[in-house]
C-alpha positions as CSV (number, residue, x, y, z in Angstrom):
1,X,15.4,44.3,-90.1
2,X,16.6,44.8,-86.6
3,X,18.6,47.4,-85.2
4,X,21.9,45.4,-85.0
5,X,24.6,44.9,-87.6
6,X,25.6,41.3,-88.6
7,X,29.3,40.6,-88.9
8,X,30.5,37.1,-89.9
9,X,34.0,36.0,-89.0
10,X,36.1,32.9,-89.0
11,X,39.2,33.0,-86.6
12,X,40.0,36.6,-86.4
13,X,43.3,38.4,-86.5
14,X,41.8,41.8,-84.6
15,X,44.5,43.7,-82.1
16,X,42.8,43.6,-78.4
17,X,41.6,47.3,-79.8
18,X,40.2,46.0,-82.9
19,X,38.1,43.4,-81.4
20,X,34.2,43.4,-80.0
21,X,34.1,43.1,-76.4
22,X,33.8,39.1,-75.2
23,X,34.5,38.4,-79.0
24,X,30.5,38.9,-80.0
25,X,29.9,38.9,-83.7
26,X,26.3,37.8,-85.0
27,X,25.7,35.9,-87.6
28,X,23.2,36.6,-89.8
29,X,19.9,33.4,-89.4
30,X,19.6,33.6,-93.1
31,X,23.5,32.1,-93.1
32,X,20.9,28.8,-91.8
33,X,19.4,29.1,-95.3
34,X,22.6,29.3,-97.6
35,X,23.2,26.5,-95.3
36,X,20.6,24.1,-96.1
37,X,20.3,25.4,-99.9
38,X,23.9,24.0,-100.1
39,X,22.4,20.6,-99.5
40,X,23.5,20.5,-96.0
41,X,22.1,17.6,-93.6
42,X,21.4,18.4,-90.0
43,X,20.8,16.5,-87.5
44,X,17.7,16.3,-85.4
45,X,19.1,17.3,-82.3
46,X,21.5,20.4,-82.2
47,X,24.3,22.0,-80.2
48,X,24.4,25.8,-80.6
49,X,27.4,26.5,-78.3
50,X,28.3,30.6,-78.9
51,X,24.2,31.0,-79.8
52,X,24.9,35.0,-78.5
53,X,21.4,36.6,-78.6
54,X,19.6,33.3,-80.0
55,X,19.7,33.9,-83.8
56,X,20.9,31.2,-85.5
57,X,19.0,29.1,-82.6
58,X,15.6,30.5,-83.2
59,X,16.1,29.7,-87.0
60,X,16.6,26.6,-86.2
61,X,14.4,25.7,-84.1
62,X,11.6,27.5,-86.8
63,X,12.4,25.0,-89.0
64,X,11.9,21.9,-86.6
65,X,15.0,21.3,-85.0
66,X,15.4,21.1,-81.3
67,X,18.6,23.2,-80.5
68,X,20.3,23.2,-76.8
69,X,21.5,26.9,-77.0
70,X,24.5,27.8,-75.0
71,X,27.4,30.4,-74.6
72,X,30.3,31.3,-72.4
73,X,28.7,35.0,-71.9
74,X,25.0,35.1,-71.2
75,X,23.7,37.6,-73.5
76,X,19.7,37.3,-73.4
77,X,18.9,33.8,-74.8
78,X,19.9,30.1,-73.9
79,X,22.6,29.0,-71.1
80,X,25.6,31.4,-70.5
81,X,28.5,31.0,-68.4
82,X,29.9,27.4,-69.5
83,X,28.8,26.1,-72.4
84,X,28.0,21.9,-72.5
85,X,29.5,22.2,-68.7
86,X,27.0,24.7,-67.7
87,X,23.9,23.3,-69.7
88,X,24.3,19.6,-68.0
89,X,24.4,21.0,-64.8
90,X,21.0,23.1,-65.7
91,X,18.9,20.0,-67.1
């Protein structure tokens, strides 16, 4: 297991004290698996636009997918600083 802790969130009601800098909560890849166990279709192509450090993206793109990875902070992995904007200006 790596040396990080998952937390998963929806919209969050965290005081400014309470709160991860830049927002930055992980979710766990194996949240990709629930997913699809569900009976969840995917599409070929994918947008991961907060992919953080990459996790959910590299899951993804394990199983076959082909995942544009993005995020507003750049924190290791994908295109940071802009999201969609940022990632059409890259290509």
């Amino acid at each position: 297991m790596a040396d990080f802790q998952y937390r998963g969130v929806g919209a969050s009601n965290h005081t400014d004290k309470d709160r991860v800098n830049n927002d930055y909560y992980a979710t766990a890849p194996e949240a990709i698996d629930y997913l699809l166990s569900g009976g969840a279709k995917l599409a070929a192509h994918l947008w991961e636009c907060a992919c953080g450090e990459g996790h959910l993206s590299k899951k993804l793109q394990s199983l076959g997918y082909n995942v544009m990875s993005t995020d507003l902070i750049y924190r290791g992995f994908g295109i940071g600083g802009g999201g969609l904007l940022a990632a059409n200006n890259s290509i």
